[in-house]
SEFI-14890 format. One record per residue (C-alpha): residue in three letters; z, x, y; residue number from 1. Coordinates in steps of 0.02 Angstrom, whole numbers, m for minus. Layout:
<r resn="ALA" z="Z" x="X" y="Y" resi="NUM"/>
...
//
This chain:
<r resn="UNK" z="4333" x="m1742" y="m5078" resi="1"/>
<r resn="UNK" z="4473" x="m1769" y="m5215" resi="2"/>
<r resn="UNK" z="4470" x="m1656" y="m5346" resi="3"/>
<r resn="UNK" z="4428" x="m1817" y="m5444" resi="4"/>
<r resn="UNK" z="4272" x="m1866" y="m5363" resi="5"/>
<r resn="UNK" z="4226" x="m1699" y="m5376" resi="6"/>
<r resn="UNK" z="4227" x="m1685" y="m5556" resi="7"/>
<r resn="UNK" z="4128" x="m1875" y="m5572" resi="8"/>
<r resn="UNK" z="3994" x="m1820" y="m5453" resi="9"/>
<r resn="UNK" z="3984" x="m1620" y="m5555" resi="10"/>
<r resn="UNK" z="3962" x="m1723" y="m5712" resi="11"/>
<r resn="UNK" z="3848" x="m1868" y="m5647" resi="12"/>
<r resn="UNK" z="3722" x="m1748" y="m5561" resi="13"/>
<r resn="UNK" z="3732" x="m1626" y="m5710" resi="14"/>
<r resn="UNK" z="3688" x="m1774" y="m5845" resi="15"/>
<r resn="UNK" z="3578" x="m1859" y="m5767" resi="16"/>
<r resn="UNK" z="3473" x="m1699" y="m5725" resi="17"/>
<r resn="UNK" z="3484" x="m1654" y="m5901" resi="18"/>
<r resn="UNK" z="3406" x="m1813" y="m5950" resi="19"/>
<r resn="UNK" z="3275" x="m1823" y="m5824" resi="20"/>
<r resn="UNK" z="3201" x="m1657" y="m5864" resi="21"/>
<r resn="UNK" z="3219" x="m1691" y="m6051" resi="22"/>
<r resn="UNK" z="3137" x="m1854" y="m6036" resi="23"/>
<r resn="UNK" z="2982" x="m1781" y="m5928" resi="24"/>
<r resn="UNK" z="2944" x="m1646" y="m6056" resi="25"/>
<r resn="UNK" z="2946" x="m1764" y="m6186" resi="26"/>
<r resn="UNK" z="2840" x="m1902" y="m6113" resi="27"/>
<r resn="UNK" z="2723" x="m1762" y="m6041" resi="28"/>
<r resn="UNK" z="2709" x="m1614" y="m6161" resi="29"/>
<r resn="UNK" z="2645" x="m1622" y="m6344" resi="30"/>
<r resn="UNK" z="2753" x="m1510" y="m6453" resi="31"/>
<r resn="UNK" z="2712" x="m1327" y="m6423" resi="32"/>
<r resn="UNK" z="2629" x="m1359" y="m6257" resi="33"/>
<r resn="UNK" z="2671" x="m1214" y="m6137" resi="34"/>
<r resn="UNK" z="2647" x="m1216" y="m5957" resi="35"/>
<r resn="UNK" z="2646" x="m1043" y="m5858" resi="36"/>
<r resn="UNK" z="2777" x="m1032" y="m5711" resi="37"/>
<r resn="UNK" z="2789" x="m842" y="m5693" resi="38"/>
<r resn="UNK" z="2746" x="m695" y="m5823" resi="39"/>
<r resn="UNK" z="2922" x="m712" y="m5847" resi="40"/>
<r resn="UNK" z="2958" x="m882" y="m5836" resi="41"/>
<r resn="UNK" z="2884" x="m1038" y="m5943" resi="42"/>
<r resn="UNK" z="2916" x="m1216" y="m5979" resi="43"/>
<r resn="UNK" z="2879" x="m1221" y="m6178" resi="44"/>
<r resn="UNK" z="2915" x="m1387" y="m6269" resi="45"/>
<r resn="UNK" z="2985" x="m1369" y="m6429" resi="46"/>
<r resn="UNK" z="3139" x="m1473" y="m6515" resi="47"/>
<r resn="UNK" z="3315" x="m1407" y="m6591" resi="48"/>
<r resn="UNK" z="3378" x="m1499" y="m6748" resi="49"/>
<r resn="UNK" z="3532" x="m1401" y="m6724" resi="50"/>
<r resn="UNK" z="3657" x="m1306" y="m6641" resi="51"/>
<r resn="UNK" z="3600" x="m1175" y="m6492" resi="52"/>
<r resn="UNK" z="3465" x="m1044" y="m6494" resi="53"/>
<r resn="UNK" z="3391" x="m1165" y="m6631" resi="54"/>
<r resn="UNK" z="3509" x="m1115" y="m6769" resi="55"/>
<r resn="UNK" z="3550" x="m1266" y="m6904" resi="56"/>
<r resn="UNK" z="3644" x="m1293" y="m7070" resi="57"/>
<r resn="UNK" z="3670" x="m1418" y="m7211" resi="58"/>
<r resn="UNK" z="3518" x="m1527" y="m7174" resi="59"/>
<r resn="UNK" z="3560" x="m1715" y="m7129" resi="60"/>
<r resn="UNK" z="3721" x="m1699" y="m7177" resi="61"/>
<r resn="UNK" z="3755" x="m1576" y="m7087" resi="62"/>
<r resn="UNK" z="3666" x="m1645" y="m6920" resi="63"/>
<r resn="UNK" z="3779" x="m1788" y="m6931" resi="64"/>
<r resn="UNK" z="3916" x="m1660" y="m6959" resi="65"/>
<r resn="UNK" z="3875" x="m1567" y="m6784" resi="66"/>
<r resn="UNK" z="3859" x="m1735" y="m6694" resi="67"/>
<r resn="UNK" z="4013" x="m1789" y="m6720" resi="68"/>
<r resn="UNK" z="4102" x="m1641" y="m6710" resi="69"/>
<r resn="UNK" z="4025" x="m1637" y="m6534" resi="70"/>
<r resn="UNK" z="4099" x="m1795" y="m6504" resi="71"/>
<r resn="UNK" z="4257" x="m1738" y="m6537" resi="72"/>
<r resn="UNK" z="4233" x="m1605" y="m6438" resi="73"/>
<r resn="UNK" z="4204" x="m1699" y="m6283" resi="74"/>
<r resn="UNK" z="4358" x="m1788" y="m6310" resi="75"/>
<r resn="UNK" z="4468" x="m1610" y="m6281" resi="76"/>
<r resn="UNK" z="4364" x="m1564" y="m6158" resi="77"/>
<r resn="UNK" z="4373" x="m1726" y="m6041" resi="78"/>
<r resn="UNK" z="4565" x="m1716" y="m6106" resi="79"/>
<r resn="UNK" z="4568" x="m1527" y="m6023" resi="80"/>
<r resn="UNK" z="4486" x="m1590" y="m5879" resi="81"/>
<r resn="UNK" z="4605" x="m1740" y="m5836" resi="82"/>
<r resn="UNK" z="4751" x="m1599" y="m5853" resi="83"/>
<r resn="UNK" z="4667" x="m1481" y="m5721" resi="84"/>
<r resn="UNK" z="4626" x="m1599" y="m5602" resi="85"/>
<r resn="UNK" z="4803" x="m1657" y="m5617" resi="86"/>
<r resn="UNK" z="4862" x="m1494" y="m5588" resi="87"/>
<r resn="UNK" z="4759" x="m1449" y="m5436" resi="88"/>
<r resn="UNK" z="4668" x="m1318" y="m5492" resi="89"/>
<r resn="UNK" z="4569" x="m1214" y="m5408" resi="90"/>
<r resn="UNK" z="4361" x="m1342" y="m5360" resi="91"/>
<r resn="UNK" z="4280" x="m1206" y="m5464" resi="92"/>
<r resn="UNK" z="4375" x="m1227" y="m5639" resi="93"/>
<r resn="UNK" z="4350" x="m1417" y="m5621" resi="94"/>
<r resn="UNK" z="4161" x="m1393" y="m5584" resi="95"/>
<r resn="UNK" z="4153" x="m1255" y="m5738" resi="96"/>
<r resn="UNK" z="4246" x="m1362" y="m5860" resi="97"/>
<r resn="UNK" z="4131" x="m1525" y="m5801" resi="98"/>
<r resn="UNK" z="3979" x="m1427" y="m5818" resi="99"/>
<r resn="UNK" z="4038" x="m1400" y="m5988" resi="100"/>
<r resn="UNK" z="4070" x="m1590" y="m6030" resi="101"/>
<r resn="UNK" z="3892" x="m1635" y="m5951" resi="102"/>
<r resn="UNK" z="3799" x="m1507" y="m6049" resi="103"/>
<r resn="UNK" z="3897" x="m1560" y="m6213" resi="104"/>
<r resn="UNK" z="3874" x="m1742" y="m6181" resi="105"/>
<r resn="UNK" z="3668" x="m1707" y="m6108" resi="106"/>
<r resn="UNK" z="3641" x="m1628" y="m6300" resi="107"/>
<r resn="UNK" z="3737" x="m1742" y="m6382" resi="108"/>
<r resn="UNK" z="3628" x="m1885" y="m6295" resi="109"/>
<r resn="UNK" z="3493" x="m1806" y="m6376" resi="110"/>
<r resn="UNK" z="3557" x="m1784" y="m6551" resi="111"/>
<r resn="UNK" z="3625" x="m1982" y="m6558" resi="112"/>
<r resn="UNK" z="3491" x="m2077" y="m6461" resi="113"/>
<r resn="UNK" z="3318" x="m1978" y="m6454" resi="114"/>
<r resn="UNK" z="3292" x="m2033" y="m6628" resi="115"/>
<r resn="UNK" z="3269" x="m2200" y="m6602" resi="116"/>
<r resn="UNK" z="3196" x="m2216" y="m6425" resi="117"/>
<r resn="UNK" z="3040" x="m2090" y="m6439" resi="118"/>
<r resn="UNK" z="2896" x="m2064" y="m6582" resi="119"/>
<r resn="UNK" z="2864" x="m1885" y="m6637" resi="120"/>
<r resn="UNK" z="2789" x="m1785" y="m6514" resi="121"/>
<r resn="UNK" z="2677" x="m1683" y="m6651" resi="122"/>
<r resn="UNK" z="2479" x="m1678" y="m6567" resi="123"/>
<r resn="UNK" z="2529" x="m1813" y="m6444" resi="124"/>
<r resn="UNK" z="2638" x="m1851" y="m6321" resi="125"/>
<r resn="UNK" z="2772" x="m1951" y="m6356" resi="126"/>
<r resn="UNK" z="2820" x="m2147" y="m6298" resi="127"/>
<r resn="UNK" z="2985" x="m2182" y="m6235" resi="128"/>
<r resn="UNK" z="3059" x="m2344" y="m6307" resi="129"/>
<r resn="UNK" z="2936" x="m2313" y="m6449" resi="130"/>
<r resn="UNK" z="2910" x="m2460" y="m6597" resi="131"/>
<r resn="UNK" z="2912" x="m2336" y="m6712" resi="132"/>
<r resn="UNK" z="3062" x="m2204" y="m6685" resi="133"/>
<r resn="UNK" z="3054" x="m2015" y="m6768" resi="134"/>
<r resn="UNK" z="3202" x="m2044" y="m6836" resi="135"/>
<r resn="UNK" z="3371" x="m2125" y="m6837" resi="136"/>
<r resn="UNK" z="3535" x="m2139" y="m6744" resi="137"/>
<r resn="UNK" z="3650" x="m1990" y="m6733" resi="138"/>
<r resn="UNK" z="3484" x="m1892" y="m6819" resi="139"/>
<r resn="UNK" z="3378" x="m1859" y="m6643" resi="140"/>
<r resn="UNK" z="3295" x="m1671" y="m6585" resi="141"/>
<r resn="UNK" z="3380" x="m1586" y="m6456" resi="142"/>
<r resn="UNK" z="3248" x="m1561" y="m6335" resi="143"/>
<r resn="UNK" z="3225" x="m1386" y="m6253" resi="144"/>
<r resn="UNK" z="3111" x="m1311" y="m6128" resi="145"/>
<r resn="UNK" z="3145" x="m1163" y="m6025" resi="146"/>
<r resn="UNK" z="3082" x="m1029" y="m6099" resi="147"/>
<r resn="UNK" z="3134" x="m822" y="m5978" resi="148"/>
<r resn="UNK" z="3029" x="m684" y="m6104" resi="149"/>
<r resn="UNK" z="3088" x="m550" y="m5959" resi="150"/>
<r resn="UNK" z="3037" x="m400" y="m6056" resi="151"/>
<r resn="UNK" z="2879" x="m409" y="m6208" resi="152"/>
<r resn="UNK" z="2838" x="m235" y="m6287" resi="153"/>
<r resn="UNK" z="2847" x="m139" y="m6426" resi="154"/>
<r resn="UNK" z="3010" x="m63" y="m6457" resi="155"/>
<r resn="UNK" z="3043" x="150" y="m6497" resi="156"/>
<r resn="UNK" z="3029" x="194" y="m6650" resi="157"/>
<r resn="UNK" z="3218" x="289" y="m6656" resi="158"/>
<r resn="UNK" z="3312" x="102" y="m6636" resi="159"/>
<r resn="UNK" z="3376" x="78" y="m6819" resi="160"/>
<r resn="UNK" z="3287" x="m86" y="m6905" resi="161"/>
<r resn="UNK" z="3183" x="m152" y="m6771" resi="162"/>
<r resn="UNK" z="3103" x="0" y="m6706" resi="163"/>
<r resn="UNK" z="2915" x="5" y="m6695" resi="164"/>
<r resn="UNK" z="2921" x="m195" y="m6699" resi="165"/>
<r resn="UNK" z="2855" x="m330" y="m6544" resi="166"/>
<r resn="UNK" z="3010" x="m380" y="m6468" resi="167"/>
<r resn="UNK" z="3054" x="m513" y="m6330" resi="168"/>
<r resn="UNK" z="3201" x="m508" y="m6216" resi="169"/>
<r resn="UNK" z="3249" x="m655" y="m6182" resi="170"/>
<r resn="UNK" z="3166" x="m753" y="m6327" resi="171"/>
<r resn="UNK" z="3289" x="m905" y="m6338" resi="172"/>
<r resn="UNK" z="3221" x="m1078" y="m6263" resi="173"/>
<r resn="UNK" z="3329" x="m1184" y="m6182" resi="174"/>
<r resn="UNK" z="3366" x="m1351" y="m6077" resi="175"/>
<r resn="UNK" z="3476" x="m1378" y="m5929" resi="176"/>
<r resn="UNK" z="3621" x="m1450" y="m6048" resi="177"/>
<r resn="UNK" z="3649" x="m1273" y="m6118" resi="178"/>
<r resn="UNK" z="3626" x="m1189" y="m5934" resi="179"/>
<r resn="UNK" z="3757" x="m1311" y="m5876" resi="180"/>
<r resn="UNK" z="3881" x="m1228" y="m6029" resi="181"/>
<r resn="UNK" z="3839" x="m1069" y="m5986" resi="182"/>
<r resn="UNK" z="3873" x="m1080" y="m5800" resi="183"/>
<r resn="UNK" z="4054" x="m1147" y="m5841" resi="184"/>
<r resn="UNK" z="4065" x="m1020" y="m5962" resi="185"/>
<r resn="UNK" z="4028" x="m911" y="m5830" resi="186"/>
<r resn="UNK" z="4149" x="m1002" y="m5694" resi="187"/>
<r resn="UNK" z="4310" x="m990" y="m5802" resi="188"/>
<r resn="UNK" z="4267" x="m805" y="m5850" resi="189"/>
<r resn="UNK" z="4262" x="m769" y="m5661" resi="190"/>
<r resn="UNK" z="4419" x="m886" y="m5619" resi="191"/>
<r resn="UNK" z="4510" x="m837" y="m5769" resi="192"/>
<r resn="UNK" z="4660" x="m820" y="m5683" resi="193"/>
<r resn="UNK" z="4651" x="m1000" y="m5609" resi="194"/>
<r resn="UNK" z="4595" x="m1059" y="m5758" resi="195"/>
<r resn="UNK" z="4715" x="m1002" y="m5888" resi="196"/>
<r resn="UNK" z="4878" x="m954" y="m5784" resi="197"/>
<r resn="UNK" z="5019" x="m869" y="m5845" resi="198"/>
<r resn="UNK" z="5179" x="m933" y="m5870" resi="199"/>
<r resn="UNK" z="5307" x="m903" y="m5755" resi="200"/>
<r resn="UNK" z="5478" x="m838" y="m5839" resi="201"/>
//
């Protein structure tokens, strides 16, 4: 397989996995609904507004701010892409840096489209292709699901500020988009040297 194909196909699975699994959860869960996998492993529904782990800034304006700096962002990345695969790089920095472009594109599907092909998902479940959209283009919820608490407990007392307090490891929620970033993360940490080679003199 070209180096080519192989980034189409890393990119085509990786999207449309994304968009299955969102598209499940939110035709099948109501907001908040939880479903037990393992103690340490859950699929709980909830919906991002912003950037990962839930963080956001500047309202609307600045949700339309973080779309469409993630569409520029694509753009470099598919650019960074072409230039590896024309360079023959090593199959796993092509498969890292397409898992990166599907998970950016998979959220920003989210972000431009979801509000204005579902309802609200708030003590229902929601309708896809809905007559009355949430919200409006470029303004849609990232939707997130996978949900690892490995560790719940209350931490020692002698840890400075949060000593004494409940604490979750890991407490983030998720969706395959953001695993897909994180495993090319991953992939060019561990190919570094593929990835980023030095110069010769």
């Amino acid at each position: 397989m070209s180096k080519k194909s192989l980034a189409i196909l890393t990119i085509l699975i990786a999207i449309i996995l994304d968009q299955v699994i969102k598209i499940y959860v939110k035709t099948h869960f109501i907001l908040g609904e939880e479903v037990v996998v393992f103690d340490w492993f859950k699929i709980h529904f909830t919906e991002n507004n912003g950037m990962a782990m839930g963080f956001e800034f500047g309202g609307r304006a600045g949700k339309l701010f973080l779309t469409l700096f993630r569409l520029v962002a694509v753009t470099g990345i598919i650019y960074w892409l072409w230039q590896n695969i024309k360079r023959k790089v090593h199959n796993a920095v092509i498969i890292a840096i397409a898992l990166i472009f599907s998970g950016a594109v998979g959220n920003i599907i989210d972000s431009v489209f979801y509000g204005v092909i579902f309802d609200g998902s708030n003590n229902k479940v929601a309708t896809l292709f809905a007559d009355q959209p949430y919200g409006e283009l470029f303004h849609g919820r990232v939707v997130d699901m996978f949900y690892f608490p490995l560790w719940e407990g209350v931490l020692p007392d002698w840890i400075p500020f949060i000593g004494g307090e409940m604490y979750t490891f890991f407490q983030y929620i998720f969706n395959p988009a953001d695993a897909f970033i994180s495993i090319g993360v991953v992939l060019l940490f561990l190919f570094s040297k593929q990835a980023f080679p030095k110069e010769v003199e």
